[in-house]
Steps between C-alpha positions, in 0.01 A plus 500: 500500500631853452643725765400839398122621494358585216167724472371502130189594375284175391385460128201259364646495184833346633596162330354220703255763656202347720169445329337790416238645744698365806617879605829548724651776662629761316811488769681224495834389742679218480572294790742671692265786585462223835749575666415894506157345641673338764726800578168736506322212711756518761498851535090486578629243735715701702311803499143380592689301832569824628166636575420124613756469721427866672097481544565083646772659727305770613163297525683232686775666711374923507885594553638809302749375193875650477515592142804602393604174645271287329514709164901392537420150534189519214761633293772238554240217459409626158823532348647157634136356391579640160885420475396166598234434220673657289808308512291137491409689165109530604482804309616341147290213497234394202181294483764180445611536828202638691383179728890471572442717816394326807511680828837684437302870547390409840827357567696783343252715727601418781845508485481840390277561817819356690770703338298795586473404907850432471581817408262653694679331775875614379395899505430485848103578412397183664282665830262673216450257301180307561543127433129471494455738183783377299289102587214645353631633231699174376188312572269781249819457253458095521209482450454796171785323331322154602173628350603696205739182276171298463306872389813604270498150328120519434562861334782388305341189362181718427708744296713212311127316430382899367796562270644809739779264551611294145816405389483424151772303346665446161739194425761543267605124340203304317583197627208343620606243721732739691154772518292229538720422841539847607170561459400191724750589738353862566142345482551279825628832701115642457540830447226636380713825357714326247340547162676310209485774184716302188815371400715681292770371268703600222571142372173314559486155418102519558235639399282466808544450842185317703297846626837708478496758199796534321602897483848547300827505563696757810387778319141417549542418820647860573221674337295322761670577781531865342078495586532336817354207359791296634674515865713183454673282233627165597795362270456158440699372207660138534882559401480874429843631356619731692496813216136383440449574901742839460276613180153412649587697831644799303147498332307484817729759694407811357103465633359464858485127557621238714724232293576163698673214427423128553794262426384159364598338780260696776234320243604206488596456844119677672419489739789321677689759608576845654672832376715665709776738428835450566672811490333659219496130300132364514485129538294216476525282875371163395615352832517677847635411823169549712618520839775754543641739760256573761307277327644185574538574872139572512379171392746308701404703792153404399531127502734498746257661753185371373615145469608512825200585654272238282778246597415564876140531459476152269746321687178315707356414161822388304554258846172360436555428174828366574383245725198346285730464234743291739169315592360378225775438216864355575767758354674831552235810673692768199519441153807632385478604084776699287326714322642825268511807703667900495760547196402134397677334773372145654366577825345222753147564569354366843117389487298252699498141350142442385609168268581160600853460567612233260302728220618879491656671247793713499506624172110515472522345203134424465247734647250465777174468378147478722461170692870445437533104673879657571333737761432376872167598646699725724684670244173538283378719807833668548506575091193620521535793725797541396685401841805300326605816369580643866876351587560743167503761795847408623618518128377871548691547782783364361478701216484193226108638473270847536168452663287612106691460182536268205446129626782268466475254287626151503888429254263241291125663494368452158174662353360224229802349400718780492718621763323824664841761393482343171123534442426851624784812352641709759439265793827556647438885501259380859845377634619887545387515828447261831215243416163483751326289772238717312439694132283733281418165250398306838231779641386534128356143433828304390582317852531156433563273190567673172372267217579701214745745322281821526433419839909497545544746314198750701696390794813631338338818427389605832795417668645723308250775493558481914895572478408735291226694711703368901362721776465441860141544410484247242632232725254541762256538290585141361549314843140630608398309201630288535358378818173492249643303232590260783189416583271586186745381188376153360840453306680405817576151567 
C-alpha cells in the first residue's frame, strides 16, 4: 500500500468506473487518511477527560484543584502519549493494518500517565498534586480511547463501503497468472477500498484480461493518473529487464502516482512469508525464529511456573492413575517414546502406559484406532480424558516440552502409507519451537487419530498459524479449551 495520502477528486467516467447510478463522493482519500483519524481521535480523547476528570473529582471529593500543577502534568502526559504513538507508528497506519491494534492506546496511556507523576514527583510539586484527579483522569482517558477504536473502525469502514475512501489501482505487466494472483492475494485482505481500474502494457500478449480492461501502454497509464483516475500502479512483469523497469518508471515519474514493485518471487512464494527491511533492503522472511529475546524467557517462565503448579495440583490424580495401571496390567507405570522434538532433535516423551505390555509401539508405526484390542480398559479411560498425557509435565519442567505447542509426534507415524514429513510440505517448519502437552490443531477438532492427508496436513497448518500468532493470551486461551475438548471431543481414544 502507499505511504503518502493522496486526495483526488473522483470521476465516473474513470476506466473501470462503478456502474452508473451508484453515486460516490466527490472527495475521495486513499487509505492513509487513518492514521490522521486516529491522531484527531486521540486528541478528542484527551481533551474531553479533562472536564470528566474535574466535575467526578469535584462531585466525589469537593476539594479545590492546584492548576498550574496539574496543567504541568496534563501537559507532560500529552506529549509522552503522543511521542509514544507516534513512534509505534500509530499515526501512519492504513486500512491494511487497522485491526493490528489491540490495547496498545490504553497501555501507551498509562505509561504516559506515569511519566507525568514521575515528573511531577522530580520537580518537587508532589504536596499539590492530587493523586485522586490525575486517577480520574487516566480512568476518563481509558476508557475514551477504549470506546472510540470500535467507533473509528465503524466510520472508516463506512467511508471505504461509500467511496470517500478508494484506492484504485492499475497493474502494469499483462500477465494474467501473475494479476490473476495479485489480485487474489489483495482480495483475501477485504478491503473494501481497493478498486482494481486496468492493466496497462506496452507489449501485450492479450487481448483481454477476465473483467480487467486493457488501457495502453505507460503513457496511458500517466494520462490517468494525470486525472486522478489512478493512485497506484503495481509492476508485475515476470523477468522484467531491468531498462524495461528504468523506461517504464521514467514514464510514470513525471505524474502524481504511486509506482510499486512486486518481484516474482513475493508471488510465487504468498502468502508464506513476511517483509521486513533490513537496513533499507526489503526482504522476504520465509522462516522466522518465533521465540526470541524477551520472548523466549517469557514462555519458559510460563511453563516453568504454570507446569509447576498443575504438577502439584494433579499429582493426587497422576498417583491414582499410577496405581490402577500397576493393578490391572503387568508392565512398566511410564511409557517411555522418542519422539521428534525442538530443532528436530529426538527427545523422550514420558506418558502413562495405556497398552498391554508385550504390545506397545515405539515407533507408532501403526495408529490407534477406536476399540484398539492394544488398549487396556484402564488406559481406554486414561486416553480418554486425556490423563496419559500428564507425566509430559516433568518434560515441561525439564525443558524437553512447553505446556501448548505443536504435539510431538512419534520417529515412525505414518498418515496412509506415507510417512507424516513426507506426506504433508513444510511439516518440519512445526519443529521451530518446543512441542505441547497441548496445541491449536487439538482444541480445534484434530485430537486424536488422523486418517487422512488433509487432515495431516490441517494439522500442519494450524500449528503453524499458532507460532505464527504466540501470545500469552493465545496459550491460555487454548488450555481453557482444552479442558472442553477433554471431555466433549469424540476423536479421542
Amino acid at each position: 500500500m502507499p505511504d503518502d495520502a493522496a486526495l483526488s477528486q473522483g470521476n465516473s467516467e474513470s476506466a473501470g468506473a462503478r456502474p452508473a447510478g451508484d453515486r460516490r463522493p466527490r472527495v475521495r482519500f486513499t487509505s492513509n487518511i487513518v492514521g490522521p483519524i486516529f491522531l484527531l481521535a486521540d486528541f478528542i480523547c484527551l481533551a474531553i477527560s479533562v472536564p470528566i476528570a474535574l466535575v467526578s473529582y469535584s462531585f466525589l471529593v469537593g476539594v479545590p484543584v492546584n492548576y498550574p500543577v496539574h496543567i504541568f502534568a496534563l501537559a507532560v502526559l500529552i506529549a509522552a502519549f503522543l511521542l509514544i504513538r507516534s513512534s509505534r507508528r500509530a499515526y501512519r497506519r492504513t486500512l491494511v493494518d487497522l485491526m493490528h491494534e489491540e490495547g496498545d492506546a490504553l497501555v501507551d496511556a498509562t505509561v504516559a500517565s506515569l511519566l507525568a507523576s514521575a515528573l511531577v514527583w522530580q520537580f518537587g510539586l508532589i504536596e499539590n498534586y492530587s493523586r485522586g484527579v490525575s486517577l480520574l483522569y487516566l480512568l476518563s482517558l481509558l476508557v475514551c480511547l477504549a470506546i472510540s477504536r470500535p467507533l473509528i473502525r465503524i466510520f472508516l469502514t463506512r467511508m471505504a463501503s461509500s467511496g470517500a475512501i478508494e484506492q484504485r489501482i492499475a497493474f502494469y505487466g499483462a500477465d494474467p497468472q501473475s494479476v490473476a494472483m495479485i489480485r487474489r492475494l489483495l482480495t483475501a485482505l477485504d478491503l473494501p477500498h481497493l478498486r482494481f481500474v486496468g492493466v496497462a502494457d506496452d507489449r501485450p500478449k492479450i487481448e483481454a484480461l477476465d473483467d480487467l480492461k486493457l488501457i495502453g501502454g505507460y503513457e496511458d497509464l500517466a494520462e490517468l493518473a494525470r486525472r486522478g483516475e489512478v493512485d497506484q500502479v503495481l509492476i508485475s512483469v515476470p523477468n522484467l529487464p531491468p531498462q524495461r523497469l528504468h523506461d517504464i518508471v521514467d514514464g510514470l515519474s513525471a505524474v502524481s502516482v504511486d509506482v510499486s514493485l512486486i518481484p516474482p518471487e513475493a508471488i510465487e512464494l504468498a502468502p508464506d512469508y513476511r517483509v521486513h527491511l533490513l537496513g533499507s533492503l526489503p526482504v522476504l522472511n520465509l522462516w522466522q525464529r518465533p521465540f526470541r529475546d524477551v520472548n523466549q524467557f517469557v514462555k519458559r517462565g510460563e511453563d516453568f511456573l504454570l507446569g509447576g503448579i498443575a504438577l502439584v495440583f494433579l499429582a493426587p490424580l497422576m498417583g491414582i492413575a499410577a496405581l490402577l495401571i500397576r493393578m490391572t496390567s503387568p508392565g512398566p507405570i511410564l511409557f517411555v517414546q522418542p519422539r521428534v522434538g525442538f530443532n528436530n532433535e529426538v527427545i523422550d516423551v514420558y506418558k502413562f502406559r495405556t497398552m498391554y505390555a508385550d504390545q506397545t509401539d515405539l515407533g507408532a508405526r501403526a495408529t490407534t484406532t477406536k476399540d484398539d484390542p492394544r488398549v487396556t480398559p484402564v488406559g481406554k479411560i486414561l486416553r480418554k480424558l486425556s490423563i496419559d498425557e500428564l507425566p509430559q509435565l516433568f518434560n515441561v519442567i525439564r525443558g524437553d516440552m512447553s505446556l501448548v505447542g505443536p504435539r510431538p509426534h512419534a520417529l515412525e507415524m505414518r498418515v496412509g502409507d506415507r510417512y507424516y514429513q513426507d506426506a504433508v510440505r513444510g511439516y518440519a517448519g512445526r519443529h521451530r519451537v518446543r512441542p505441547g502437552i497441548t496445541g491449536l490443531a487439538q482444541v480445534k477438532g484434530l485430537r486424536g487419530e488422523i486418517r487422512t492427508v488433509e487432515r495431516a496436513k490441517r494439522r500442519v497448518e494450524l500449528d503453524k498459524e499458532y507460532i505464527d500468532r504466540w501470545s500469552l493470551w493465545l496459550d491460555l486461551h487454548i488450555m481453557l479449551a482444552t479442558v472442553r475438548a477433554v471431555f466433549f471431543d469424540r476423536d479421542a481414544y
